[in-house]
C-alpha positions as CSV (number, residue, x, y, z in Angstrom):
1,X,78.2,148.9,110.8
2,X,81.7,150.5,110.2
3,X,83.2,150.4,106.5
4,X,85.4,147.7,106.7
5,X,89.6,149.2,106.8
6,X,91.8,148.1,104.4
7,X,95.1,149.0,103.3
8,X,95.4,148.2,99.9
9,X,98.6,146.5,98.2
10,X,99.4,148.8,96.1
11,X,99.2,146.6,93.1
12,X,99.5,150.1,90.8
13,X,103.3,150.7,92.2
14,X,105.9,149.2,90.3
15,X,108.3,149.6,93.0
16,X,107.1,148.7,96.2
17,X,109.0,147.0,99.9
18,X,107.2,143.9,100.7
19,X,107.7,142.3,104.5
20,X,106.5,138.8,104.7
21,X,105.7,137.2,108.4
22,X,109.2,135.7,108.5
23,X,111.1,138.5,107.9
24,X,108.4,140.2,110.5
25,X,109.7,137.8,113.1
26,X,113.1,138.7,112.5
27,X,113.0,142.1,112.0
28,X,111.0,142.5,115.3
29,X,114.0,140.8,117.5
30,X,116.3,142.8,115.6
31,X,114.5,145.9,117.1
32,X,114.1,144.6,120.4
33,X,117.5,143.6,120.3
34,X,118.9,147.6,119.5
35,X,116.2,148.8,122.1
36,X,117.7,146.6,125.1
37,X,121.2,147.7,123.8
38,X,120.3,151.3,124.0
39,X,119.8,150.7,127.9
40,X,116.3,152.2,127.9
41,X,114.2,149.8,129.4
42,X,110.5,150.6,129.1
43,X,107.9,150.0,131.7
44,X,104.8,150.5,128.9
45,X,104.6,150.1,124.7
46,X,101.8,151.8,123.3
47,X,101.1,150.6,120.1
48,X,100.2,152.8,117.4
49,X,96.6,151.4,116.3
50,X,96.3,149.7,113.9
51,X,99.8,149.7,112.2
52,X,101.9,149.2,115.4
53,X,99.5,146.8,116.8
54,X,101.2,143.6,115.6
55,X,104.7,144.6,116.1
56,X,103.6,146.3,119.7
57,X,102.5,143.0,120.7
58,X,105.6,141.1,119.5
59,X,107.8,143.3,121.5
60,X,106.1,143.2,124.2
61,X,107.2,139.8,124.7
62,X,110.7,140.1,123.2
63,X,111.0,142.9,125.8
64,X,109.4,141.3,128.7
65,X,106.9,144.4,129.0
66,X,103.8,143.0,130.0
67,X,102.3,147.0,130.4
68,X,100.5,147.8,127.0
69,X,98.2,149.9,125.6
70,X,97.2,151.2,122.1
71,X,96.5,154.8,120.7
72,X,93.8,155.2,117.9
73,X,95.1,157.5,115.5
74,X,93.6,158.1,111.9
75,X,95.9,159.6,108.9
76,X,95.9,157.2,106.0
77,X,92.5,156.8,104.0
78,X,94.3,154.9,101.0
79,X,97.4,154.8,99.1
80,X,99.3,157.8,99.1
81,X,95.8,159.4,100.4
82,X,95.6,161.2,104.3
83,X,93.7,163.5,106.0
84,X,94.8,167.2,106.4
85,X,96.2,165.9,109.7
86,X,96.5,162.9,111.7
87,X,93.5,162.5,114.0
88,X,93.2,161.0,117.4
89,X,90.5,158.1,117.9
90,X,88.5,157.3,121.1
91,X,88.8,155.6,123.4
92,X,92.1,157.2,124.7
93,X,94.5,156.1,126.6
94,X,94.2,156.1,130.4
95,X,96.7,159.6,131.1
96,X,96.7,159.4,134.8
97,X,98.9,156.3,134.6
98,X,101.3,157.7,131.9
99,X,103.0,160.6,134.0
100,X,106.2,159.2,135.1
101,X,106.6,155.8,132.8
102,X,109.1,155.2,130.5
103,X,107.1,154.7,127.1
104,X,108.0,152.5,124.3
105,X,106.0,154.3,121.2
106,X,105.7,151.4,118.4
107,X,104.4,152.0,115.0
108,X,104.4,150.0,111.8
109,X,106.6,153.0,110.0
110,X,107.5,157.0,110.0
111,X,106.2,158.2,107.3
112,X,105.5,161.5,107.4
113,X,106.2,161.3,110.7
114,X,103.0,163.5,111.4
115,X,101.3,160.4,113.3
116,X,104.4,159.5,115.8
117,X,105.4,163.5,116.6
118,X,101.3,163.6,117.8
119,X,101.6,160.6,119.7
120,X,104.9,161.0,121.3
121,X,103.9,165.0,122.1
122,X,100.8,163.8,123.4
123,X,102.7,161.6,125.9
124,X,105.6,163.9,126.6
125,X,103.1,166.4,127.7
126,X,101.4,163.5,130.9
127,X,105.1,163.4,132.2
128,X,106.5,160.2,130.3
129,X,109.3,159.8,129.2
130,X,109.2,158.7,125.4
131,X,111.5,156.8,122.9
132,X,109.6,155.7,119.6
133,X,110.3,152.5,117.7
134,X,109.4,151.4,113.9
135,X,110.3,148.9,111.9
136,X,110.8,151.4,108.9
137,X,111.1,154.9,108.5
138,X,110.9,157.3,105.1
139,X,113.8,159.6,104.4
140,X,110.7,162.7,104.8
141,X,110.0,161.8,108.0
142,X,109.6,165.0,110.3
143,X,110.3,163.0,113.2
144,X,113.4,160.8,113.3
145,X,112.1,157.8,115.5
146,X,114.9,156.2,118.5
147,X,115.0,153.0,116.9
148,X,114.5,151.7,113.5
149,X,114.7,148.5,111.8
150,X,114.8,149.9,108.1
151,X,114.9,153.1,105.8
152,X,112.8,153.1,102.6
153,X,111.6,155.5,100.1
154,X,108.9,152.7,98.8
155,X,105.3,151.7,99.8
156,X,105.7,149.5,102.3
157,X,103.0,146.0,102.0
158,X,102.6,144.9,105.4
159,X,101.8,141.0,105.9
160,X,98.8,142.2,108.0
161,X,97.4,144.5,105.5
162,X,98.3,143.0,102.1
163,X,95.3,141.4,101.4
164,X,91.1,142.8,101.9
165,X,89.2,141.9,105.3
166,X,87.9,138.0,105.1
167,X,84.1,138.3,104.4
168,X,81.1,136.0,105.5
169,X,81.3,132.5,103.6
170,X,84.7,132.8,102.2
């Protein structure tokens, strides 16, 4: 069996950005919104897995995408803790349908910015063209994502990974 994945809350940070599902719902039609405004209309959003996986989804619908897929890619192990580089997961994504699609790249947030660059260089290089989406994005961010719903400096707490995995008879 897999260890079970967690992102902790980071109860030992005094300052810390907390989203809650309503703002989620908000945030991610806000988003949407600035992506349709842009003019780039995507055929595909490929989620991020896990961290854009939720907001991929949602903006699927907002958009009225129904093309979707998800990239595995490992880089946090904890709070504040990565590997030397992000990694890329199996299964991958299905390359001879990429070349030629206009990609939506969704991830939770741009940290390092290590994680998207991979991604959207990874998909660059099938023939897509790429814009990235996030709902935040860190100030140290390598890679300065097309469209983003907020800037912070904090830990983010995500609604989806603020509290442990659920466990057998709880």
């Amino acid at each position: 069996m897999a260890p079970m994945a967690y992102h902790a809350d980071a109860t030992d940070l005094d300052e810390k950005e907390i989203l809650t599902w309503e703002v989620f719902g908000s945030a991610t039609r806000e988003l949407s919104q600035d992506v349709v405004d842009s003019g780039f209309t995507p055929q595909m959003i490929i989620a991020v897995a896990r961290g854009g996986l939720t907001l991929a989804g949602a903006m699927t619908y907002a958009l009225g995408v129904k093309l979707s897929d998800a990239i595995n890619v490992e880089f946090y192990t904890d709070v504040n803790e990565t590997l030397a580089d992000p990694v890329l997961l199996a299964p991958m994504l299905d390359t001879e349908s990429i070349a030629g699609q206009r990609i939506l790249v969704v991830d939770d947030v741009a940290d390092s910015g290590r994680t998207l660059g991979l991604v959207m260089k990874l998909l660059r290089g099938f023939g897509a063209e790429v814009r990235s989406a996030v709902l935040y994005a860190k100030p140290r961010s390598i890679v300065r994502p097309d469209f983003v719903w907020k800037s912070t400096e904090q830990w983010i707490v995500f609604p989806w990974s603020a509290q442990p995995p659920v466990v057998k008879g709880e």
